[in-house]
C-alpha positions as CSV (number, residue, x, y, z in Angstrom):
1,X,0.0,0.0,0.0
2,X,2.2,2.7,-1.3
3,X,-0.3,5.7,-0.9
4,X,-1.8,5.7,2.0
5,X,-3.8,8.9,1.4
6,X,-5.1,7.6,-1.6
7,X,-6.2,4.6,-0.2
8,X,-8.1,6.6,3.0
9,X,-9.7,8.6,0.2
10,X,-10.8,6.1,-1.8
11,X,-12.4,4.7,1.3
12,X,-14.3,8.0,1.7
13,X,-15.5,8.0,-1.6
14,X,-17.0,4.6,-1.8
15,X,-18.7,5.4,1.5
16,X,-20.2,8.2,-0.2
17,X,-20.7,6.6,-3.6
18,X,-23.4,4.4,-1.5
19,X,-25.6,6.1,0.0
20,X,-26.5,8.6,-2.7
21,X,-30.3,9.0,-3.7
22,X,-30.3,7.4,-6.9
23,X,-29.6,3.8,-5.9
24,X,-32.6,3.4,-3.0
25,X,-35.4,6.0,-4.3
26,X,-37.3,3.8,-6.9
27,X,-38.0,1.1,-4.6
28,X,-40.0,2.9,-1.8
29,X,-41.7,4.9,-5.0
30,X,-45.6,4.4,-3.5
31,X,-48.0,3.6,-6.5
32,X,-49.6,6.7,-8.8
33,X,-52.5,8.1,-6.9
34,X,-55.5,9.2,-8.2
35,X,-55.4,12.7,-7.3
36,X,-52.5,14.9,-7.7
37,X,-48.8,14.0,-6.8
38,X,-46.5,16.8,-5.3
39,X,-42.9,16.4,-4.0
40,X,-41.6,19.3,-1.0
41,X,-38.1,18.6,0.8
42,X,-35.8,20.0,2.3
43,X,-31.8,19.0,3.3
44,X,-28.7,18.7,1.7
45,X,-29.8,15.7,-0.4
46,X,-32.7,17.1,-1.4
47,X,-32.1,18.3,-5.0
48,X,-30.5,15.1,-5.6
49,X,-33.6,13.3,-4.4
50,X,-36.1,14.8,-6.3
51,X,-34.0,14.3,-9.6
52,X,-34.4,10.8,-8.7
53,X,-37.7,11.1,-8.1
54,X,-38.2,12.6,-11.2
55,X,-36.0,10.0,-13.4
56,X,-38.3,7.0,-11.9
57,X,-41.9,9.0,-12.0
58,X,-44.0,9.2,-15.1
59,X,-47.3,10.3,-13.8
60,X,-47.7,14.4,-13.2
61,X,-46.0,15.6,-11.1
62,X,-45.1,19.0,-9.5
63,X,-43.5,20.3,-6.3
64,X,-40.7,22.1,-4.3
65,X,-37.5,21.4,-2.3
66,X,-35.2,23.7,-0.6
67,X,-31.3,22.8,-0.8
68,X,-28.3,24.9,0.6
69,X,-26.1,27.3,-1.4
70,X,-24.4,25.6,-3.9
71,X,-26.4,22.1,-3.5
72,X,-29.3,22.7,-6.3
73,X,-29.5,20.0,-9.2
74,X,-31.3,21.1,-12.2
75,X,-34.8,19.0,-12.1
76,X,-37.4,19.5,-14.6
77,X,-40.7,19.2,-13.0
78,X,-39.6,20.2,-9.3
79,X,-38.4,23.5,-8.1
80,X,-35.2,23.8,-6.4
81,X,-34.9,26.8,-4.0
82,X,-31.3,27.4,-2.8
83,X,-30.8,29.0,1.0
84,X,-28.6,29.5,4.1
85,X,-27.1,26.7,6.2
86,X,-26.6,26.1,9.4
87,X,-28.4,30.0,10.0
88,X,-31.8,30.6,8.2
89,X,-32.3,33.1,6.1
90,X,-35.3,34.6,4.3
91,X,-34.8,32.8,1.0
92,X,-35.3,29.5,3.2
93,X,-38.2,31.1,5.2
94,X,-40.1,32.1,2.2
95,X,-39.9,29.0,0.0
96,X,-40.7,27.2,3.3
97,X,-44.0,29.4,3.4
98,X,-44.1,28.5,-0.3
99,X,-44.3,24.9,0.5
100,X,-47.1,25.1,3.2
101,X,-49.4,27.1,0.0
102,X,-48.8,24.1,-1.8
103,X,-50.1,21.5,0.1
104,X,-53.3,23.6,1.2
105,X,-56.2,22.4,0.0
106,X,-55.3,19.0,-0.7
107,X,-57.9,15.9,-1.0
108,X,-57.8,13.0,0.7
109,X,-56.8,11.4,-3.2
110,X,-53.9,13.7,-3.4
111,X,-50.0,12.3,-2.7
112,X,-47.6,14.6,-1.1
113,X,-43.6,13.0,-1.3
114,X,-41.8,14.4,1.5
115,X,-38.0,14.2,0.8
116,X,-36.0,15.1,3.7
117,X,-32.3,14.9,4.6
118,X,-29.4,16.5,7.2
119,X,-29.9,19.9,6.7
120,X,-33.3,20.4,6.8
121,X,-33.8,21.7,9.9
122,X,-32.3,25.6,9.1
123,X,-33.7,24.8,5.3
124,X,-37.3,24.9,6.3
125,X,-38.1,27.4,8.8
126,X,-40.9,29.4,9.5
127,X,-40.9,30.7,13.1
128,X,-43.6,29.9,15.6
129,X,-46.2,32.9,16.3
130,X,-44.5,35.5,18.1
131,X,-41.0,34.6,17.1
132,X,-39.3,36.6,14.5
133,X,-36.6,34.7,12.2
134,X,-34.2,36.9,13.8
135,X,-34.8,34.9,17.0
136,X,-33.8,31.8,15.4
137,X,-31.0,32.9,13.8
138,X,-29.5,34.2,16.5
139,X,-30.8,30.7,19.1
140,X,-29.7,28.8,16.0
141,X,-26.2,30.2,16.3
142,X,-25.7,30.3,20.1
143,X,-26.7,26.6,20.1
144,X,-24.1,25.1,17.8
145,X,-21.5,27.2,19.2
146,X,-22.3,25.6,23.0
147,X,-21.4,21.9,21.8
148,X,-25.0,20.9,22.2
149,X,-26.2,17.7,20.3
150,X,-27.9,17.8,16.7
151,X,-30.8,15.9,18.9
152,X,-30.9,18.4,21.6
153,X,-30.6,21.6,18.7
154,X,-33.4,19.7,16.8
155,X,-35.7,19.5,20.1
156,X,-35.4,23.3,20.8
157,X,-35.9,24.1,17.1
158,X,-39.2,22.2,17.3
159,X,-40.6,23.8,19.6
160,X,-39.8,27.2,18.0
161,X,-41.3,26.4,14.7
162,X,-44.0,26.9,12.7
163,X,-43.4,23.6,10.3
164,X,-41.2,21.4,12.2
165,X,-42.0,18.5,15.0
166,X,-44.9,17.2,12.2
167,X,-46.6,20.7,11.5
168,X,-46.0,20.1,8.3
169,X,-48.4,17.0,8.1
170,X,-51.1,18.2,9.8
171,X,-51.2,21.0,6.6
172,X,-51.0,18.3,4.2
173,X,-53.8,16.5,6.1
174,X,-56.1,14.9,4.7
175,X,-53.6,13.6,1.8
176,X,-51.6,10.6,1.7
177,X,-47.8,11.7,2.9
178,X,-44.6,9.3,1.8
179,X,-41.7,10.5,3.9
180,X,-38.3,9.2,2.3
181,X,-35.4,10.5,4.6
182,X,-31.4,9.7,4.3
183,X,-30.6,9.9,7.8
184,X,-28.0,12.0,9.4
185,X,-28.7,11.3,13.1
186,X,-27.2,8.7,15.5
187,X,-29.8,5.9,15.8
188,X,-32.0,7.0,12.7
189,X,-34.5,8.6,14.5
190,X,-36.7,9.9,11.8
191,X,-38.3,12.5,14.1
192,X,-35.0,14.2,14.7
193,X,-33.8,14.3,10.8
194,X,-34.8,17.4,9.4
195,X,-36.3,18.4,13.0
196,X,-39.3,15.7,12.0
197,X,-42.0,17.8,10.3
198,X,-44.0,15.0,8.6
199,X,-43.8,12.7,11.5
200,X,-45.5,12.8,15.2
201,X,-42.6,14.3,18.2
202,X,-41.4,12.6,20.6
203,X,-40.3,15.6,22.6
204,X,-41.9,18.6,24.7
205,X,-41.3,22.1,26.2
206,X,-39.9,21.6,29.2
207,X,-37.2,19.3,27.7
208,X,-36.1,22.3,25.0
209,X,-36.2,24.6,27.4
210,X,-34.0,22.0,29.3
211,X,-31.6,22.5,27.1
212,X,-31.0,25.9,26.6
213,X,-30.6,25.8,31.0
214,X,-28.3,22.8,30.3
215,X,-25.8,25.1,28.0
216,X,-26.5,28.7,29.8
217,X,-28.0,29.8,26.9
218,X,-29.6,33.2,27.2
219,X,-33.5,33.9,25.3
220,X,-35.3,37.0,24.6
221,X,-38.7,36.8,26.6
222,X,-40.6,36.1,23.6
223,X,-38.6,33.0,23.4
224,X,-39.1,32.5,26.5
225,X,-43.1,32.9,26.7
226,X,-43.1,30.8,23.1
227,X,-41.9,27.4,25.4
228,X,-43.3,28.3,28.2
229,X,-47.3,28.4,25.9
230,X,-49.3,24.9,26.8
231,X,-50.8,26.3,23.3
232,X,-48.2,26.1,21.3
233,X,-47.3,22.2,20.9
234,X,-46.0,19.7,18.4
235,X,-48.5,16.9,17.1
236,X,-48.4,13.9,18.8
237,X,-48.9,9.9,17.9
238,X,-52.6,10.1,17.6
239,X,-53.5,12.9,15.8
240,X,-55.7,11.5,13.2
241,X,-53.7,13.0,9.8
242,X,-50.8,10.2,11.2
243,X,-53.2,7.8,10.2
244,X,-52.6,8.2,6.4
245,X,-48.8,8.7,6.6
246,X,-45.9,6.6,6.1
247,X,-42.2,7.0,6.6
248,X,-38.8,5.4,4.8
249,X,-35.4,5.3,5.4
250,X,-33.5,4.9,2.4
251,X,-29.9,5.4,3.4
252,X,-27.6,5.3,6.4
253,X,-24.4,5.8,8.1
254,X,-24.2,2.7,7.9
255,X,-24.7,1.7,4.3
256,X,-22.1,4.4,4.0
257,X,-19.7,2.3,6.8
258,X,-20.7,-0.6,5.1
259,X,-19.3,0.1,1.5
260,X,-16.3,1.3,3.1
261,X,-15.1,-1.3,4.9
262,X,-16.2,-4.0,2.3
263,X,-13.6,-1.8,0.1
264,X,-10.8,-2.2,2.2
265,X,-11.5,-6.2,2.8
266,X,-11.1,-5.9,-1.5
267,X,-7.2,-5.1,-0.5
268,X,-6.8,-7.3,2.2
269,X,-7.1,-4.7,5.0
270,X,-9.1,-5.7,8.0
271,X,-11.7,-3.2,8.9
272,X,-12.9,-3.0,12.2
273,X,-16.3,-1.2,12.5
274,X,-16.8,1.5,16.0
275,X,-20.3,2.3,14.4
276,X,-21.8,5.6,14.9
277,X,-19.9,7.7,18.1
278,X,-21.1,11.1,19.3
279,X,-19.2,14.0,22.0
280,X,-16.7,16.3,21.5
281,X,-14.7,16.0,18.7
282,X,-11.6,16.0,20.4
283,X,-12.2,13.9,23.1
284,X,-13.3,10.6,20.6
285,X,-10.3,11.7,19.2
286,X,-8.0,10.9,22.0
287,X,-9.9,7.6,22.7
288,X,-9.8,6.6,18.9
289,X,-5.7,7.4,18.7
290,X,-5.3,5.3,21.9
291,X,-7.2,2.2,20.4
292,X,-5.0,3.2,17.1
293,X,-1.9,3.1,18.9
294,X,-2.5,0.0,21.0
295,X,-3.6,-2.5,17.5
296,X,-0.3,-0.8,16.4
297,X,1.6,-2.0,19.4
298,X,0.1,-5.4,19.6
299,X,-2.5,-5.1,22.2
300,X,-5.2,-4.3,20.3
301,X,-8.5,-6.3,19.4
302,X,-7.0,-6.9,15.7
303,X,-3.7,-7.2,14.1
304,X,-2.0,-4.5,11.4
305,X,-2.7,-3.9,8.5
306,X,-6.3,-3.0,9.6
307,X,-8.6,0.4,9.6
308,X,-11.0,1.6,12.4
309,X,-13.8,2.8,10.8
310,X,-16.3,5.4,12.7
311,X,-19.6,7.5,12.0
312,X,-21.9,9.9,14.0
313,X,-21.4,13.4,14.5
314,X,-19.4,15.1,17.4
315,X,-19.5,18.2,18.9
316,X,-17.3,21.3,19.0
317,X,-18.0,24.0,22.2
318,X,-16.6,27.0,20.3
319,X,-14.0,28.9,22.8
320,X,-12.0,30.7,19.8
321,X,-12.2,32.9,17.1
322,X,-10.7,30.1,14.5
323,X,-12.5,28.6,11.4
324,X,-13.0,25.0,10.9
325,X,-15.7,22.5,11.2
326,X,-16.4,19.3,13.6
327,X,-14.0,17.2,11.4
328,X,-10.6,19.5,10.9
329,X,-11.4,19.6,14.8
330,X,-11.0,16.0,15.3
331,X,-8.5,16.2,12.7
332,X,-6.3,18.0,15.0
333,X,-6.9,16.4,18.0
334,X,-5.7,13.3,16.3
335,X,-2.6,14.4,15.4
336,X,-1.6,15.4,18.6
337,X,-2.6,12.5,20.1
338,X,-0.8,10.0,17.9
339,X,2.1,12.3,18.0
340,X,3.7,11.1,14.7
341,X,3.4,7.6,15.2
342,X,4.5,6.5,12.4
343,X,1.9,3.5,11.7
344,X,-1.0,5.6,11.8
345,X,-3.0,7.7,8.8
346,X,-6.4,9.1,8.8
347,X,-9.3,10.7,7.2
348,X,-12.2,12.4,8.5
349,X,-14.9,14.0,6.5
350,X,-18.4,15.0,6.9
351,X,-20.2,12.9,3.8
352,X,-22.1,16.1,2.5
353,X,-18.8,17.6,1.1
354,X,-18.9,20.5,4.1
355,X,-17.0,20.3,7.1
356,X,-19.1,23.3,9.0
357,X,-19.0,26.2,7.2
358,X,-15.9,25.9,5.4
359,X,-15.3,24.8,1.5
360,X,-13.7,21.5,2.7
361,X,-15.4,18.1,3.4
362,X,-12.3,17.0,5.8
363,X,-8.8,16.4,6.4
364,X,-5.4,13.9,6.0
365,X,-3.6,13.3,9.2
366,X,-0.5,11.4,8.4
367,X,2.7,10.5,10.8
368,X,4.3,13.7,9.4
369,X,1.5,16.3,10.3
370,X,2.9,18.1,12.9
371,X,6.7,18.1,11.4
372,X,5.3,19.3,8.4
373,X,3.3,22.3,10.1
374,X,6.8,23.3,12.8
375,X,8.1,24.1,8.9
376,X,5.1,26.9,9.1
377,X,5.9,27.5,12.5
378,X,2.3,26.5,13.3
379,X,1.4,25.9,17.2
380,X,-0.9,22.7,16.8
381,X,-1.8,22.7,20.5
382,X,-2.7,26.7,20.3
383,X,-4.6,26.4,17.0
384,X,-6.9,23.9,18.6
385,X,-7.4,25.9,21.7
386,X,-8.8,28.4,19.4
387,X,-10.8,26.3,17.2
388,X,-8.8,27.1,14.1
389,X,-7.9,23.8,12.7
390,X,-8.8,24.8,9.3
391,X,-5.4,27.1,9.3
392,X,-3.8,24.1,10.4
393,X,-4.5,21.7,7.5
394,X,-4.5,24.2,5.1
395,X,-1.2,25.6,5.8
396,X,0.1,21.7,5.8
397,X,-2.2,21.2,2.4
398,X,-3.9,18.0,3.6
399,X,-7.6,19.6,3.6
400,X,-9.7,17.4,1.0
401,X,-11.8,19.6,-1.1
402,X,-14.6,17.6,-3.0
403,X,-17.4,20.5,-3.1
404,X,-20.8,19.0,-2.2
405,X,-21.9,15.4,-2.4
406,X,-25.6,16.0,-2.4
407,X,-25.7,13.6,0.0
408,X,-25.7,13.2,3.9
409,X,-25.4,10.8,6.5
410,X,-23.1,12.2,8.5
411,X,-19.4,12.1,9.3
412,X,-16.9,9.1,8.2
413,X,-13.6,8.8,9.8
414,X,-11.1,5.9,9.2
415,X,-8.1,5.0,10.9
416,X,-5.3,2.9,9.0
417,X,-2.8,0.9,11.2
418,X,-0.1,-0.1,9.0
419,X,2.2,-3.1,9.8
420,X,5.1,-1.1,8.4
């Protein structure tokens, strides 16, 4: 194995390769009603869903999905709206307004196809009564900066919404709804992926406001009085417009896992799966280069040559002024735990193409990282104190730019342990 960075990448790239929306949409495709069909979304993946919607669909059909920046597919019979992510903005707000026109007035012959992926929760949001989108930009904000959970951001933004935490089916009601998500959350928890608008909530007030306690994060009153309203609440299991809906999950971290280390069994490297792992990014990466380093010295649960393969999504409590996402986080956490050992490479990337907000999907760590970077007279240890691992990687040129997947289920990390 001569390039290891090639062979991490290629790794990432089958992981990728399955779990986009083209190989699992035409076999959850419902039968053609005899009313109306239309198709609303919204998520990273979404413009690539509705294309495949489209390619396997013959019957009329009309609709809208919302995408990020960047992420829109040209679809012929489907319109693709482009907006902010992770912070809403008004292009979002308004085509998610658009999307609640569309499915007024709807029979009980009609079909709506609800495509939803990671992403979707900023994508579509209208703001409860009495909360401006301001409010949620700035909540929305504050919360991923406090290295609070996607499952804990998703339950407050619930509960602030106007669409999300199944609003959205109740408007549909009383058509047929087909919800086809690609998950991006740990466990696959369709309620949490795209903050759950076409499906009944598990959660409630107290525990969103639980979370905002939980992180010291400070609300406006009308905030405030918005959780604290016994009026104001998500639809539950037995509300009646449940009755006539139906859910899918077409693709996974793990399908994504899956590929990947079937891959590296192709070239006689042992992969041994962690599955999906959540906390702080820095933390799982101490943990992870400890289990590296151990299989490298012997006392590990398998033998060189072999990779650790990993999904989920961590956390990153924002202390510093620095740029970089969850994965260049982990990234450089890695690096100084393994401390050039020169058995271990790495990749992490988030499988949507976008670590954070930056225009890289991940990083490279290799045993020469941190030589490399004393040649830029880069402080590793500082850089990660003030969460600017994307200087890092860049400066050593071992981010990996691939631009958006049009895809989602999260982040993939892989560990190789050579035998040298």
């Amino acid at each position: 194995m001569s390039n290891k960075r090639k062979f991490l990448k290629f790794l990432f790239d089958k992981a990728v390769a399955a779990v986009q929306p083209a190989n699992f949409i035409a076999e959850h495709l419902p039968s053609y009603p005899q009313g109306k069909t239309i198709v609303i979304g919204a998520g990273k993946a979404a413009a690539s869903m509705a294309r495949a919607v489209e390619d396997n669909w013959t019957a009329e059909l009309s609709g809208l999905v919302i995408t990020p920046y960047n992420h829109s597919l040209a679809c012929e019979r489907i319109e693709v709206v482009e907006a902010a992510h992770p912070i809403p903005d008004s292009s979002g707000f308004n085509a998610a307004r658009r999307i609640l026109t569309m499915v007024e007035d709807l029979s009980a012959k009609d079909l709506v196809i609800c495509l939803l992926s990671g992403g979707g929760s900023a994508l579509l949001s209208i703001p409860a009564e009495g909360i401006r989108l301001q409010d949620k930009q700035s909540l929305t904000a504050k919360l991923i900066r406090s290295g609070a959970t996607i499952t804990e951001i998703n339950c407050v933004r619930k509960h602030l919404s106007a669409i999300k935490g199944g609003r959205l089916a109740a408007a549909c009601s009383p058509a047929q709804i087909l919800t086809l998500a690609i998950s991006d959350v740990p466990g696959n928890d369709i309620s949490m992926i795209a903050s759950g608008p076409t499906v009944p909530d598990k959660t409630n007030r107290k525990q969103a406001l639980d979370v905002l306690q939980k992180y010291a994060i400070t609300i406006p009153n009308n905030v405030f009085e918005c959780l604290k309203n016994p009026a104001i609440k998500t639809p539950r299991l037995d509300d009646r417009f449940f009755d006539k809906s139906e859910t899918a999950i077409i693709a996974t971290a793990d399908d994504a896992m899956n590929a990947a280390a079937a891959a590296a069994l192709e070239v006689n490297i042992k992969p041994l799966a962690l599955g999906d792992q959540e906390g702080d990014a820095s933390k799982l990466a101490q943990s992870q280069a400890a289990l590296a380093k151990a299989i490298a010295a012997g006392t590990g649960p398998v033998q060189p040559p072999c990779v650790l393969i990993s999904g989920g999504e961590t956390t990153v409590h924002v202390r510093g002024s620095g740029s970089g996402g969850r994965n260049s986080e982990y990234s450089l956490a890695l690096a100084l735990a393994l401390s050039g050992h020169p058995a271990i490479y790495a990749i992490a990337c988030d499988t949507d193409g976008i670590d954070g907000t930056e225009d890289n999907a991940g990083c490279y760590v290799t045993p020469d990282s941190l030589h490399r970077a004393n040649e830029y007279f880069l402080d590793p240890k500082k850089l990660l104190s003030e969460n600017d691992s994307y200087q890092f990687f860049s400066k050593i040129g071992d981010l990996i730019v691939t631009g958006p997947t049009r895809t989602n289920v999260n982040d993939f990390r892989a560990i190789l342990i050579t035998d040298q």
